[in-house]
C-alpha positions in Angstrom: 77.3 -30.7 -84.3 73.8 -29.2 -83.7 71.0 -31.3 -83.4 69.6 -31.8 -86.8 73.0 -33.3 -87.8 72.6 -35.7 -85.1 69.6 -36.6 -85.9 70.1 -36.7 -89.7 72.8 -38.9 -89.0 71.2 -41.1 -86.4 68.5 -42.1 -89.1 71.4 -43.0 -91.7 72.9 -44.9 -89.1 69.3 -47.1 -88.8 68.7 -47.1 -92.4 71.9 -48.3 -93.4 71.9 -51.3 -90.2 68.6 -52.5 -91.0 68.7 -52.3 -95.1 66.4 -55.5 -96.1 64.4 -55.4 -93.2 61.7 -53.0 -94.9 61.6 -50.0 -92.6 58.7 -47.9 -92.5 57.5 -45.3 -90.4 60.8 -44.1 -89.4 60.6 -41.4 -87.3 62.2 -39.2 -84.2 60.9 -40.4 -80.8 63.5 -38.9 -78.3 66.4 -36.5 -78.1 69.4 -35.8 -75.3 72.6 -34.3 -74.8 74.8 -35.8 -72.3 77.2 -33.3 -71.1 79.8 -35.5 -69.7 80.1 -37.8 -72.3 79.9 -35.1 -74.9 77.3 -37.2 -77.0 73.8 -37.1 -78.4 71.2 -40.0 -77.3 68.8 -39.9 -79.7 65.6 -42.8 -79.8 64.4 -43.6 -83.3 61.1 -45.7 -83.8 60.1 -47.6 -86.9 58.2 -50.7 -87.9 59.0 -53.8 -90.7 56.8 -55.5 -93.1 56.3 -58.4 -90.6 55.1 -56.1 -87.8 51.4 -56.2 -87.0 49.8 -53.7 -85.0 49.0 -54.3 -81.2 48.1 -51.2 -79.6 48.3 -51.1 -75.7 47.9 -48.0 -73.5 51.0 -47.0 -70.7 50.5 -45.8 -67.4 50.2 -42.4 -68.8 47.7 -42.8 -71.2 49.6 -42.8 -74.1 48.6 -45.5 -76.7 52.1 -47.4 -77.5 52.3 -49.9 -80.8 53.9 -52.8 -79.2 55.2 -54.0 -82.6 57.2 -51.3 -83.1 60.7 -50.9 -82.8 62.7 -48.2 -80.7 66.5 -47.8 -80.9 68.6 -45.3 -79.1 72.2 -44.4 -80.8 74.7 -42.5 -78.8 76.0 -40.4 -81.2 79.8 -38.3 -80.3 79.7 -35.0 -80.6 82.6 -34.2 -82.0 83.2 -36.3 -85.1 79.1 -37.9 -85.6 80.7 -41.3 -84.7 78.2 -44.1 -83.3 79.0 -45.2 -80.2 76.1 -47.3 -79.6 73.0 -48.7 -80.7 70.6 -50.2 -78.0 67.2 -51.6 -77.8 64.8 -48.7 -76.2 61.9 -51.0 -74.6 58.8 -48.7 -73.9 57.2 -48.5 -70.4 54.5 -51.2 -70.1 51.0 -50.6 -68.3 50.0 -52.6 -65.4 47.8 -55.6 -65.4 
């Protein structure tokens, strides 16, 4: 599968697992291809009605909405099965 298809799919996956939570924003944050597992890591972010925003900056700069969501799916390769769905925490700033 090429890389829209796992991300096309990867977003199903989330809309379909979180239908009645009100997702919004969903969008592509991250994309890999692990070679010896033969599968595509992809990190979705997206916020729900109940989310406020809280904005905080990272040690790079980057402003990051604390109240937002981030999910990685290991997709396979061969047959756009999910292997896994995990919790993708965001790097924190110090202090």
């Amino acid at each position: 599968m090429d890389v829209k298809e796992a991300v096309a799919k990867a977003k199903t996956y989330v809309a379909e697992a979180f239908a009645g939570e009100s997702l919004r924003d969903l969008g592509l944050e991250e994309i890999r291809f692990e070679e010896e597992s033969d599968a595509w890591l992809i990190t979705l972010g997206f916020s729900r009605s109940w989310d406020a925003p809280k904005i905080v900056t990272n040690r790079l700069g980057r402003d990051l909405d604390l109240n937002r969501t981030y999910k990685t799916l290991r997709i396979a390769d061969p047959d756009g099965r999910l292997l896994a769905l995990d919790d993708r925490v965001p790097l924190m700033a110090d202090g």
